[in-house]
N, CA, C and O atoms as a GROMACS GRO file, in nm:
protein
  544
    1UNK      N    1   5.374  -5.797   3.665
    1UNK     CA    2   5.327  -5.693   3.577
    1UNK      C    3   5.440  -5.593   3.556
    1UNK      O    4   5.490  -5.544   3.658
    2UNK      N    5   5.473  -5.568   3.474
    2UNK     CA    6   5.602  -5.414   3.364
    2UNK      C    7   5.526  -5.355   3.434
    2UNK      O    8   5.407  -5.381   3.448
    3UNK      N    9   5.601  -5.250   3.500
    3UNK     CA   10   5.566  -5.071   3.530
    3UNK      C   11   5.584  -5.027   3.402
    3UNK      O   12   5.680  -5.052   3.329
    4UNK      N   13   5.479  -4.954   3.375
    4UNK     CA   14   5.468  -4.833   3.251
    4UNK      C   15   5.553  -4.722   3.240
    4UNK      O   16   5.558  -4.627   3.318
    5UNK      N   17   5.623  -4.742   3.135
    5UNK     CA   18   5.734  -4.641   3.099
    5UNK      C   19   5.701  -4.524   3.062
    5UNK      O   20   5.652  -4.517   2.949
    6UNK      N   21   5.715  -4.412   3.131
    6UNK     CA   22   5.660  -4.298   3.018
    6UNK      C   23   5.782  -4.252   2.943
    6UNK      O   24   5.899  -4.266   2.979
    7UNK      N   25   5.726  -4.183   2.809
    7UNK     CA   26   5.815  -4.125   2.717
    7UNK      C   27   5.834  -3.992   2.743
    7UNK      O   28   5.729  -3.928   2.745
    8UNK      N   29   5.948  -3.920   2.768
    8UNK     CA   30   5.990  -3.775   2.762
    8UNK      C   31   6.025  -3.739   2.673
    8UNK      O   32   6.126  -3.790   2.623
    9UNK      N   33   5.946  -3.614   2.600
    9UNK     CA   34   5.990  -3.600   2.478
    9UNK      C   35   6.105  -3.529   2.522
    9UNK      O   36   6.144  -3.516   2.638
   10UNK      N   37   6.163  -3.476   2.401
   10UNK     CA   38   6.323  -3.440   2.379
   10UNK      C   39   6.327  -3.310   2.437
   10UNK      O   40   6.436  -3.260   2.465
   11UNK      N   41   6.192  -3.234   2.465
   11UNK     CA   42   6.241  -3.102   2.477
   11UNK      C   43   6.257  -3.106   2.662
   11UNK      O   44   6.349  -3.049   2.722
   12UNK      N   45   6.178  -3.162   2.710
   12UNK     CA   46   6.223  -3.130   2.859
   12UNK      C   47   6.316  -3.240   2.891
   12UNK      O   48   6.352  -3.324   2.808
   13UNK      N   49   6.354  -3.238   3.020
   13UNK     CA   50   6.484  -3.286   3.133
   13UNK      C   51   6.425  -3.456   3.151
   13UNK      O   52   6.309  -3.490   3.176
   14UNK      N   53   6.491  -3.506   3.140
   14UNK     CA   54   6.487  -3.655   3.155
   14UNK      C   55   6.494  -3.661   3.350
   14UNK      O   56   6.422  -3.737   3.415
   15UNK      N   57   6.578  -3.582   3.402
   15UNK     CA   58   6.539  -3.608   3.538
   15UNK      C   59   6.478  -3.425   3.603
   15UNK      O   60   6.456  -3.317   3.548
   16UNK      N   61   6.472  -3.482   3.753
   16UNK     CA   62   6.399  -3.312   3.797
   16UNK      C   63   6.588  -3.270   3.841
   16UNK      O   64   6.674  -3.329   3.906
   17UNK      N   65   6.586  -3.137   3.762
   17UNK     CA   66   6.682  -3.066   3.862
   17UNK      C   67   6.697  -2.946   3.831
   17UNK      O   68   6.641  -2.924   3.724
   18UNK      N   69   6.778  -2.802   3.899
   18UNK     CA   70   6.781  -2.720   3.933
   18UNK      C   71   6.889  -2.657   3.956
   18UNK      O   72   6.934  -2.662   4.071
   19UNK      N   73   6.953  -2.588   3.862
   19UNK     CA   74   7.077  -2.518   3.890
   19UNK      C   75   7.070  -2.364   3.956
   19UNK      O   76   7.048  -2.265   3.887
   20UNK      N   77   7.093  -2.360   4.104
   20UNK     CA   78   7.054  -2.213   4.141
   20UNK      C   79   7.128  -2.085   4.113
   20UNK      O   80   7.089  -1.971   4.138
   21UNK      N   81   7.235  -2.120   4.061
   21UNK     CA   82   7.308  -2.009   3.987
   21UNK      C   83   7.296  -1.981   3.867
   21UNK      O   84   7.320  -1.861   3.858
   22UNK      N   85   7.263  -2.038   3.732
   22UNK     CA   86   7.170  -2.015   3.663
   22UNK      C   87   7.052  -1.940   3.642
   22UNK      O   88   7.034  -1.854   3.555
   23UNK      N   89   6.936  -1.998   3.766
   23UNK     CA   90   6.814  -1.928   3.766
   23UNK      C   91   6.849  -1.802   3.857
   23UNK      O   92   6.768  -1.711   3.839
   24UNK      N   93   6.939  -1.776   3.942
   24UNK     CA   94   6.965  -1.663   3.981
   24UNK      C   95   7.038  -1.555   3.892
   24UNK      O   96   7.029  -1.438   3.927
   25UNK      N   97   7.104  -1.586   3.787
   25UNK     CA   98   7.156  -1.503   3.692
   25UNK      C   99   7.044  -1.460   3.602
   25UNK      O  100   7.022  -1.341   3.581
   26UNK      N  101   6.961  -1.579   3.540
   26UNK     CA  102   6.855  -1.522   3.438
   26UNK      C  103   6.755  -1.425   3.499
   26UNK      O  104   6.704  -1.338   3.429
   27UNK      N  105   6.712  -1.443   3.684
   27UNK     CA  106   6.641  -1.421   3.747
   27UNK      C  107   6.682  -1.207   3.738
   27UNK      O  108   6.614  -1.111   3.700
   28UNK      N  109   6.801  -1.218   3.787
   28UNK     CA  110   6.826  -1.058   3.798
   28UNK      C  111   6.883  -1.054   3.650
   28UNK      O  112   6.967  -0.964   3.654
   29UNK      N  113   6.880  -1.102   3.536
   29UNK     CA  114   6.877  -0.992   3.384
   29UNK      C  115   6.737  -1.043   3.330
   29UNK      O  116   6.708  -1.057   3.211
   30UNK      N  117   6.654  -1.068   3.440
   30UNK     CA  118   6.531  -1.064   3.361
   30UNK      C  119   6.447  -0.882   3.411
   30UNK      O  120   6.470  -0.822   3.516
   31UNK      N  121   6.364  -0.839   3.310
   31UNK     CA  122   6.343  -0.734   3.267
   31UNK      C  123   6.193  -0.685   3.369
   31UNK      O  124   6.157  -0.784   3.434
   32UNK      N  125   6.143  -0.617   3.384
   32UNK     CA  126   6.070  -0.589   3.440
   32UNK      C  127   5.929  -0.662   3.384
   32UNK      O  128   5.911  -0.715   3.274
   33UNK      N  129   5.826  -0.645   3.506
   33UNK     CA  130   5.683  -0.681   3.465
   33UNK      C  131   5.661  -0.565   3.324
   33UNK      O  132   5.674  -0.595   3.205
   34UNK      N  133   5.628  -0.442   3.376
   34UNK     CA  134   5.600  -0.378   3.269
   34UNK      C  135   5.697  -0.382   3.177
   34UNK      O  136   5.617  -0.342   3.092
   35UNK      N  137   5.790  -0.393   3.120
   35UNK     CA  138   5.883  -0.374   3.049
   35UNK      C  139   5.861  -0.547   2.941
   35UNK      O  140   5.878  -0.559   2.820
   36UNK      N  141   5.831  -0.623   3.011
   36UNK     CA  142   5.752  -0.780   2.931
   36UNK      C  143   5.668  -0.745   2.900
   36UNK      O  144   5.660  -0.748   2.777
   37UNK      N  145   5.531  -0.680   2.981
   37UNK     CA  146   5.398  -0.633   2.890
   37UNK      C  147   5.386  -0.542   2.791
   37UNK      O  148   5.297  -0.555   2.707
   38UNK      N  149   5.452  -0.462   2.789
   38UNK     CA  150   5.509  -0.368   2.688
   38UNK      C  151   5.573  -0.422   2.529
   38UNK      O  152   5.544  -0.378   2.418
   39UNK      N  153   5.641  -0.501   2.556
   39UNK     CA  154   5.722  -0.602   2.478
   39UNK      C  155   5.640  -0.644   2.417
   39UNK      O  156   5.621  -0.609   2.300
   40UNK      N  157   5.555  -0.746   2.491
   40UNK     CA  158   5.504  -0.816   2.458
   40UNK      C  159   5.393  -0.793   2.327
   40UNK      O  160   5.367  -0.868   2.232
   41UNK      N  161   5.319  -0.606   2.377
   41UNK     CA  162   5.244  -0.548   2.289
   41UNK      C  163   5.295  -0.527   2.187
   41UNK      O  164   5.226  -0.543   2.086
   42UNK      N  165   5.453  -0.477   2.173
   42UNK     CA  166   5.522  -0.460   1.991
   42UNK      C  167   5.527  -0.592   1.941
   42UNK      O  168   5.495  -0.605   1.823
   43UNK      N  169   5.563  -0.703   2.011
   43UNK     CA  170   5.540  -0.811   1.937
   43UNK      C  171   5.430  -0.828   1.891
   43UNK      O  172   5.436  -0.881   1.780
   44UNK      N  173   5.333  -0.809   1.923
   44UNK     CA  174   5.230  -0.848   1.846
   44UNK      C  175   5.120  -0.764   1.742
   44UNK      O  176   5.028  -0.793   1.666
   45UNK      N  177   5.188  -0.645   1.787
   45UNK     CA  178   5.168  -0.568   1.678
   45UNK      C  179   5.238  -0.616   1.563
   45UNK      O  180   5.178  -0.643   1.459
   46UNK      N  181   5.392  -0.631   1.579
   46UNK     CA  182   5.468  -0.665   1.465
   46UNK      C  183   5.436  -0.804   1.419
   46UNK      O  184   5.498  -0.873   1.338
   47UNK      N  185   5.339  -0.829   1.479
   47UNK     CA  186   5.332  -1.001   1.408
   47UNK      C  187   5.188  -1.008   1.285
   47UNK      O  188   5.164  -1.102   1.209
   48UNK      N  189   5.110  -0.879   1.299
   48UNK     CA  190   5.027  -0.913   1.156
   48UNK      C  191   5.116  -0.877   1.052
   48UNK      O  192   5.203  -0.791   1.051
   49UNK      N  193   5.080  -0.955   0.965
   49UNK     CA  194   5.160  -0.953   0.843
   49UNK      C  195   5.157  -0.808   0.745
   49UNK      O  196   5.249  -0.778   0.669
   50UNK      N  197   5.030  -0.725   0.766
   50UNK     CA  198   4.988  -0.606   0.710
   50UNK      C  199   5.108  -0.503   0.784
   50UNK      O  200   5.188  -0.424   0.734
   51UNK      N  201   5.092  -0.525   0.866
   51UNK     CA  202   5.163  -0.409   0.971
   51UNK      C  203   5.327  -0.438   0.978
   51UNK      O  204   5.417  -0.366   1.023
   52UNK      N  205   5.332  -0.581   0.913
   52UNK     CA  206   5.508  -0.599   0.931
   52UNK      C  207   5.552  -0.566   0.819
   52UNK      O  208   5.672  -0.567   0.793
   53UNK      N  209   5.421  -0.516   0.703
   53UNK     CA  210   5.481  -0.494   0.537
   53UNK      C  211   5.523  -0.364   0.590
   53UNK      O  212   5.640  -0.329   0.597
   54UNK      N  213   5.400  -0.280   0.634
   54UNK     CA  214   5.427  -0.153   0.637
   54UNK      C  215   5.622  -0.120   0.690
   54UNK      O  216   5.724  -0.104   0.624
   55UNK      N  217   5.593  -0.123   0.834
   55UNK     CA  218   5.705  -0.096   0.864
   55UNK      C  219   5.837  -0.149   0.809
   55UNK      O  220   5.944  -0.092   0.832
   56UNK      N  221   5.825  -0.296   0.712
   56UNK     CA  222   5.975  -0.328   0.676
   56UNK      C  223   5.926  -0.186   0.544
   56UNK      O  224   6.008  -0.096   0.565
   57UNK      N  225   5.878  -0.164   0.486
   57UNK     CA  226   5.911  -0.065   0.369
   57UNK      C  227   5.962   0.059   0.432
   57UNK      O  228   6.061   0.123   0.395
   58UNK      N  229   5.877   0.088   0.538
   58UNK     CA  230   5.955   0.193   0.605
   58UNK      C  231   6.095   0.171   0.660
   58UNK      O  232   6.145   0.279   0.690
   59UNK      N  233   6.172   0.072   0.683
   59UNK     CA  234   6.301   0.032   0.747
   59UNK      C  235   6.381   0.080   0.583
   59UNK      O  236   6.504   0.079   0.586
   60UNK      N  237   6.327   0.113   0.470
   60UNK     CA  238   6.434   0.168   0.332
   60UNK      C  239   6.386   0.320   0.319
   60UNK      O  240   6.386   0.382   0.212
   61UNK      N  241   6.336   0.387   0.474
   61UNK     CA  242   6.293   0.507   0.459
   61UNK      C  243   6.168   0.577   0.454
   61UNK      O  244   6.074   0.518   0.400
   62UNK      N  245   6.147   0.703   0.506
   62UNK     CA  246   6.042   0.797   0.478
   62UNK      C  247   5.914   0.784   0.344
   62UNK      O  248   5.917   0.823   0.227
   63UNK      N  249   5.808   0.714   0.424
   63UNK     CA  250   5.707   0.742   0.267
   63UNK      C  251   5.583   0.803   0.308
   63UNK      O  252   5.563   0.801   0.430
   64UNK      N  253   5.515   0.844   0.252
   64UNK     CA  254   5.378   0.915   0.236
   64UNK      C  255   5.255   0.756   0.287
   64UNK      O  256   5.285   0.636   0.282
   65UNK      N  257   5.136   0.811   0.325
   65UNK     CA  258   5.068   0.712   0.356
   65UNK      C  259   4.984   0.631   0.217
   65UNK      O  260   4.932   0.520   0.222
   66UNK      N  261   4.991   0.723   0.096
   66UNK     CA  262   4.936   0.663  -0.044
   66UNK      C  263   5.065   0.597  -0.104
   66UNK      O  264   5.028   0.514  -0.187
   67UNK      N  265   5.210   0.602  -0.095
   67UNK     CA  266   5.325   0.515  -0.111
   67UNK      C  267   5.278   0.391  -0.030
   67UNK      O  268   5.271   0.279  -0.080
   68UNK      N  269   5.240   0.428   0.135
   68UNK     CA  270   5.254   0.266   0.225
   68UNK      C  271   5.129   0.192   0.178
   68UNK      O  272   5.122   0.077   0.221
   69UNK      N  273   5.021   0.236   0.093
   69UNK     CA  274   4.888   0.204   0.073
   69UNK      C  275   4.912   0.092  -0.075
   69UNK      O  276   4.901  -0.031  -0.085
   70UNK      N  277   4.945   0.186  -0.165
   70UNK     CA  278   5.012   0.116  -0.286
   70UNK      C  279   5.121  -0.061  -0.267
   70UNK      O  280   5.126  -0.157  -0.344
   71UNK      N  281   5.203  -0.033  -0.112
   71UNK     CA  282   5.293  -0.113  -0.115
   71UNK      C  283   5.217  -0.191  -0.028
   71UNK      O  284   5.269  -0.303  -0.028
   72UNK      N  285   5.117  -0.188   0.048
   72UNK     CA  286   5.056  -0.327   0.134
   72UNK      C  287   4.929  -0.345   0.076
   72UNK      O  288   4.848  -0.396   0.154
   73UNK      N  289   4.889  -0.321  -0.026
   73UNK     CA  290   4.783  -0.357  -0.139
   73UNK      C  291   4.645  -0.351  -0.088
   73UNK      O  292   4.553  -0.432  -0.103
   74UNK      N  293   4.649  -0.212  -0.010
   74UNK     CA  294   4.483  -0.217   0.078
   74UNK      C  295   4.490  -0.045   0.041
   74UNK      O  296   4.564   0.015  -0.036
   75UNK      N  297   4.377   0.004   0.133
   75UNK     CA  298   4.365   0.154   0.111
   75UNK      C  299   4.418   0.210   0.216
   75UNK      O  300   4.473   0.147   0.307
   76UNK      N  301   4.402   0.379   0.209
   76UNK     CA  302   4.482   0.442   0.251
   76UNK      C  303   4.393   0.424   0.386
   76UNK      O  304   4.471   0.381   0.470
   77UNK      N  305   4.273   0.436   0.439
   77UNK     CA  306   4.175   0.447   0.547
   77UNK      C  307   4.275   0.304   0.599
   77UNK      O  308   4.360   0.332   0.684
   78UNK      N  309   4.270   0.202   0.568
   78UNK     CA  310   4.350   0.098   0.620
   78UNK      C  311   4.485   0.085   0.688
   78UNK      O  312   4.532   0.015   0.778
   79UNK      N  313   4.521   0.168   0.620
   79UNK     CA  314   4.686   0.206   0.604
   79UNK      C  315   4.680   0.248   0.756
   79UNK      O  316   4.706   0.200   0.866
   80UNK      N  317   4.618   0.393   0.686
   80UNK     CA  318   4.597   0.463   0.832
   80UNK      C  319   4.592   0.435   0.950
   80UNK      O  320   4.672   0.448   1.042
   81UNK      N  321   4.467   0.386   0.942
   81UNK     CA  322   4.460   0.279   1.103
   81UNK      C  323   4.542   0.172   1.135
   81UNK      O  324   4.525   0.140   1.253
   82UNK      N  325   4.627   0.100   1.077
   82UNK     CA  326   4.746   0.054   1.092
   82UNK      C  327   4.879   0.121   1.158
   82UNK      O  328   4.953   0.085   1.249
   83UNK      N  329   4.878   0.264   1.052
   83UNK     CA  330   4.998   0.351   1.126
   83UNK      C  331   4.940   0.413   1.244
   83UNK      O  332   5.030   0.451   1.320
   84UNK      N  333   4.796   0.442   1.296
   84UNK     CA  334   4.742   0.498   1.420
   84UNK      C  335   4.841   0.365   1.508
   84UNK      O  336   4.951   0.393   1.557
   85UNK      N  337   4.784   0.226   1.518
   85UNK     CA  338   4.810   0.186   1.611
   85UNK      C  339   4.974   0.181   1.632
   85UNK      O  340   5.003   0.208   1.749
   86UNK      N  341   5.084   0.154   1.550
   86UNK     CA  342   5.185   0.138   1.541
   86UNK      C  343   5.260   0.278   1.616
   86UNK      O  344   5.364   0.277   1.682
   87UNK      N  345   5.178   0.392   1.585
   87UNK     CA  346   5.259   0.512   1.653
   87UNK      C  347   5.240   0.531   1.783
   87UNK      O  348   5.322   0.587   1.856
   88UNK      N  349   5.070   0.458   1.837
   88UNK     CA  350   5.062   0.459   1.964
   88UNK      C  351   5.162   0.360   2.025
   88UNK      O  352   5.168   0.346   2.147
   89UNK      N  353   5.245   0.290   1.939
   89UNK     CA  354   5.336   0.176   2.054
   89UNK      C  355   5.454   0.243   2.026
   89UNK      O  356   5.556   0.182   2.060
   90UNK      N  357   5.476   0.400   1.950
   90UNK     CA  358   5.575   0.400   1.936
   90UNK      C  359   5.734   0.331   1.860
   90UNK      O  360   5.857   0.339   1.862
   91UNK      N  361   5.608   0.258   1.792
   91UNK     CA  362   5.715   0.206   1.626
   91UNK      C  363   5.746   0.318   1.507
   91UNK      O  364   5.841   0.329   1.430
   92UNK      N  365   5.636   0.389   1.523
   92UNK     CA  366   5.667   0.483   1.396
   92UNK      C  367   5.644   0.641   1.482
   92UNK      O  368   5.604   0.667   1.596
   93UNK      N  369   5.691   0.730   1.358
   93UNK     CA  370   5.674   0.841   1.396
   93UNK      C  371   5.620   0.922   1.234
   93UNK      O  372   5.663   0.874   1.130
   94UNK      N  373   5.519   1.054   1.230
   94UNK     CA  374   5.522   1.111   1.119
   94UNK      C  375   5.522   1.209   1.184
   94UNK      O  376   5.513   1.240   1.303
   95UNK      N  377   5.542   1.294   1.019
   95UNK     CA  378   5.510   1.412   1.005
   95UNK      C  379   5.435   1.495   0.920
   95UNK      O  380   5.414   1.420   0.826
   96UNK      N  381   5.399   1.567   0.902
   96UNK     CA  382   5.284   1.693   0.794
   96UNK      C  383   5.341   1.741   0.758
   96UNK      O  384   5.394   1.824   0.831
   97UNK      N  385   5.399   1.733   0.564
   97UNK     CA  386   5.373   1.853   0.499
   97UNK      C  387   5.321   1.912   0.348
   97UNK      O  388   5.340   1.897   0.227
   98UNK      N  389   5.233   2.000   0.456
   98UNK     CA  390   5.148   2.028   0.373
   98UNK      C  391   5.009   1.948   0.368
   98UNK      O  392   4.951   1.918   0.473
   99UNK      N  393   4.958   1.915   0.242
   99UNK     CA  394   4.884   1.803   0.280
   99UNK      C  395   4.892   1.676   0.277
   99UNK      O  396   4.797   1.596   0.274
  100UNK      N  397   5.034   1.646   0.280
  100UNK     CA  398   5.089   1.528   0.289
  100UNK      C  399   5.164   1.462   0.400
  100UNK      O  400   5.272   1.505   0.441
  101UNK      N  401   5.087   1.330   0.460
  101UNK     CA  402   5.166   1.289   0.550
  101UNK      C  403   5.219   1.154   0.550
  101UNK      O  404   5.164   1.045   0.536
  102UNK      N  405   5.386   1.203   0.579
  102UNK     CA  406   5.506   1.086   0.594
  102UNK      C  407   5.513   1.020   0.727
  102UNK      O  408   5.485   1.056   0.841
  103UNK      N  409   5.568   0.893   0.667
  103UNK     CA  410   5.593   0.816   0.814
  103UNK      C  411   5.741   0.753   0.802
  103UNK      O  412   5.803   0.729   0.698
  104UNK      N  413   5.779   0.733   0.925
  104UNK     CA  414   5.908   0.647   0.913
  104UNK      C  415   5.935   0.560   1.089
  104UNK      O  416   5.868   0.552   1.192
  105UNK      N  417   6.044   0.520   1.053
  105UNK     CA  418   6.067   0.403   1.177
  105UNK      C  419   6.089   0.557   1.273
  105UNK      O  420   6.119   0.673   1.243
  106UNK      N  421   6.054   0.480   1.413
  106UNK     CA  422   6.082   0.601   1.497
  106UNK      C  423   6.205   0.609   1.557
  106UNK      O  424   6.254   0.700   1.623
  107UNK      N  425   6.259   0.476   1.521
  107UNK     CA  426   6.441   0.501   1.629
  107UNK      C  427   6.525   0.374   1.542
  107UNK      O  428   6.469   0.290   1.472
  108UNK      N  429   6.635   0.383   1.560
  108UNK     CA  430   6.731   0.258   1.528
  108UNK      C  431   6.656   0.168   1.599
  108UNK      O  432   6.589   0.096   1.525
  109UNK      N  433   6.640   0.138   1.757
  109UNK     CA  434   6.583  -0.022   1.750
  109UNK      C  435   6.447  -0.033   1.715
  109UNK      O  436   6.380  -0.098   1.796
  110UNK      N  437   6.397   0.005   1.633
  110UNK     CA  438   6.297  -0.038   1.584
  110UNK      C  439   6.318  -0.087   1.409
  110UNK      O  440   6.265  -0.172   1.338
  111UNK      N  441   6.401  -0.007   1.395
  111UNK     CA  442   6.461  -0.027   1.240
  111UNK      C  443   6.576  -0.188   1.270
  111UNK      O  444   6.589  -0.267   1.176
  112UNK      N  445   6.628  -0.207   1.366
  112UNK     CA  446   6.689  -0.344   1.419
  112UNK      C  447   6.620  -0.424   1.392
  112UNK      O  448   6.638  -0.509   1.305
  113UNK      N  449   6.497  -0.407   1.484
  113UNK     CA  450   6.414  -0.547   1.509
  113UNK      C  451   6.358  -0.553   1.406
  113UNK      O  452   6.355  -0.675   1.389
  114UNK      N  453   6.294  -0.495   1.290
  114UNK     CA  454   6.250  -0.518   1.174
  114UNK      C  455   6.332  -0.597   1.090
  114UNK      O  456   6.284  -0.704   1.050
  115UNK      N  457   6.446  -0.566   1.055
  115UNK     CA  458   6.527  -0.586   0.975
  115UNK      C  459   6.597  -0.764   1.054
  115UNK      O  460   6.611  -0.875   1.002
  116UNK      N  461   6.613  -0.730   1.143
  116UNK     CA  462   6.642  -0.903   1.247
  116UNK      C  463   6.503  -0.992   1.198
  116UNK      O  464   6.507  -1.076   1.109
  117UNK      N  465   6.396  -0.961   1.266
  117UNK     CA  466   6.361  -1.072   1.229
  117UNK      C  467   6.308  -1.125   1.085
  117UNK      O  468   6.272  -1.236   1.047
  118UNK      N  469   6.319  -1.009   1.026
  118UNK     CA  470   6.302  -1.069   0.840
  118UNK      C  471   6.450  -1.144   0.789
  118UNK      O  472   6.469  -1.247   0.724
  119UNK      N  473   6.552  -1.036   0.853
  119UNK     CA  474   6.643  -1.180   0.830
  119UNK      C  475   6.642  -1.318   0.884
  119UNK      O  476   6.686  -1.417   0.826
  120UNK      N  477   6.575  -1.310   1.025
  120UNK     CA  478   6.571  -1.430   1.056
  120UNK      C  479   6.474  -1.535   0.992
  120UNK      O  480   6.494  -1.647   0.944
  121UNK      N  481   6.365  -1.461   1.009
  121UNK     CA  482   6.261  -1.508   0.897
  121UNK      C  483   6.361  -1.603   0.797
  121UNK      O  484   6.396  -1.716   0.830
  122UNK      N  485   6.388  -1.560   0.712
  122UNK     CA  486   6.453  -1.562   0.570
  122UNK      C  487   6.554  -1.666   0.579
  122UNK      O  488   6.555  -1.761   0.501
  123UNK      N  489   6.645  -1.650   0.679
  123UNK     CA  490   6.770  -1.751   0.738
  123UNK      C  491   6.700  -1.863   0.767
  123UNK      O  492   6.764  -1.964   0.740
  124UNK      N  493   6.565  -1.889   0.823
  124UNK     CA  494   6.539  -2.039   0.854
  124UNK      C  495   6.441  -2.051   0.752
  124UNK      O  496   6.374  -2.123   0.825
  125UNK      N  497   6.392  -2.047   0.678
  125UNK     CA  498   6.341  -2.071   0.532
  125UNK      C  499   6.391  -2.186   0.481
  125UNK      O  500   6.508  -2.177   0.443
  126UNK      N  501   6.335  -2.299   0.467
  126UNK     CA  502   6.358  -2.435   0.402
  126UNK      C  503   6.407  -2.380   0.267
  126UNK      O  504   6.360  -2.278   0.216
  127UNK      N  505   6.513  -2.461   0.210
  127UNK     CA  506   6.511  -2.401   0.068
  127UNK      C  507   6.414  -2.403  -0.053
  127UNK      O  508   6.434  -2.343  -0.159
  128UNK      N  509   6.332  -2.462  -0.030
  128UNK     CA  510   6.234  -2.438  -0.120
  128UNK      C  511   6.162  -2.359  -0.086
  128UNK      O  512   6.109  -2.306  -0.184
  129UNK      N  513   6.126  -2.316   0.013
  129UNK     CA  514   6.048  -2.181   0.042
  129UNK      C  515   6.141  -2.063   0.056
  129UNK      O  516   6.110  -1.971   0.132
  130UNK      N  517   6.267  -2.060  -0.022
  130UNK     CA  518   6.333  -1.866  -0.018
  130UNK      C  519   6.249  -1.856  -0.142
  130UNK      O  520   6.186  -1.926  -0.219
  131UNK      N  521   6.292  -1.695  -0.113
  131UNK     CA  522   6.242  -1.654  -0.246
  131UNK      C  523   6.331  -1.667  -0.374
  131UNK      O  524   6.452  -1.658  -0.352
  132UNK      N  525   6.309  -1.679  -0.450
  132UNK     CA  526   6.397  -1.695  -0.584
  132UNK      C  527   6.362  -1.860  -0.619
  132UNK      O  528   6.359  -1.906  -0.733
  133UNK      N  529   6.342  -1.920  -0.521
  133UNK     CA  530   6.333  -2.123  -0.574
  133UNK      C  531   6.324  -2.119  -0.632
  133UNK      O  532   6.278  -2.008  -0.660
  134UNK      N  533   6.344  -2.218  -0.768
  134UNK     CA  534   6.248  -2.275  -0.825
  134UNK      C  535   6.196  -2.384  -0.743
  134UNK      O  536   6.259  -2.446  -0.657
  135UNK      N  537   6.050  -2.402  -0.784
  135UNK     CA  538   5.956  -2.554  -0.737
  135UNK      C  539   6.041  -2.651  -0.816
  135UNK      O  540   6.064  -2.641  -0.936
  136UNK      N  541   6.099  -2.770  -0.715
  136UNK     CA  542   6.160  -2.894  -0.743
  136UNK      C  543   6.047  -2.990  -0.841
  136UNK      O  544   6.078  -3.103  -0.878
   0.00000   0.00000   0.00000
């Protein structure tokens, strides 16, 4: 009787092994517990698509919450509660004036990571899915 071959797919190790200098390097520049859970929460804030319009419009600057309302095609009550949660993680910051209130990115790395991963976004885009294609 053939012993049964299993198939390894491509992404893991064809045999078991273990480089301890390696996992000891990634081991001490890896980041804290809280500092991953934390992380972890802007990522996923930044991953609804409503909330990633907002802030990339804000990455070209300061707008009013009826500007960010107009540009993510919902209302301002929406808006709102969008920029509530985003300021509690500390992505955005506003201000009042008058009876108008502006918002904007709250620091350079937040204006980074916006702008990174829409380029990245964009950089791995099949060519028929950039924007500008034409359908083949």
């Amino acid at each position: 009787m053939m012993p049964t071959v299993l198939s390894t797919p491509s992404e893991a190790c064809e045999v078991a092994c273990v480089h301890p200098e390696a996992v000891a390097q990634a081991q001490a520049a890896m980041p804290s517990a809280d500092a991953l859970i934390r992380a972890s929460a802007l990522l996923k804030a930044v991953a609804d698509p409503t909330r990633l319009r907002l802030l990339s419009a804000l990455a070209s600057g300061e707008l009013c919450v009826c500007d960010l309302s107009v540009l993510a095609g919902t209302s301002e009550s929406a808006v709102s509660h969008q920029l509530r949660l985003l300021r509690d993680l500390s992505l955005v910051t506003n201000r009042k004036e008058g009876r108008v209130v502006y918002y904007r990115l709250d620091d350079a790395h937040v204006t980074h990571l916006i702008r990174d991963v829409i380029d990245h976004a964009a950089h791995t885009l099949k060519p028929e899915q950039a924007p500008g294609s034409s359908p083949v």
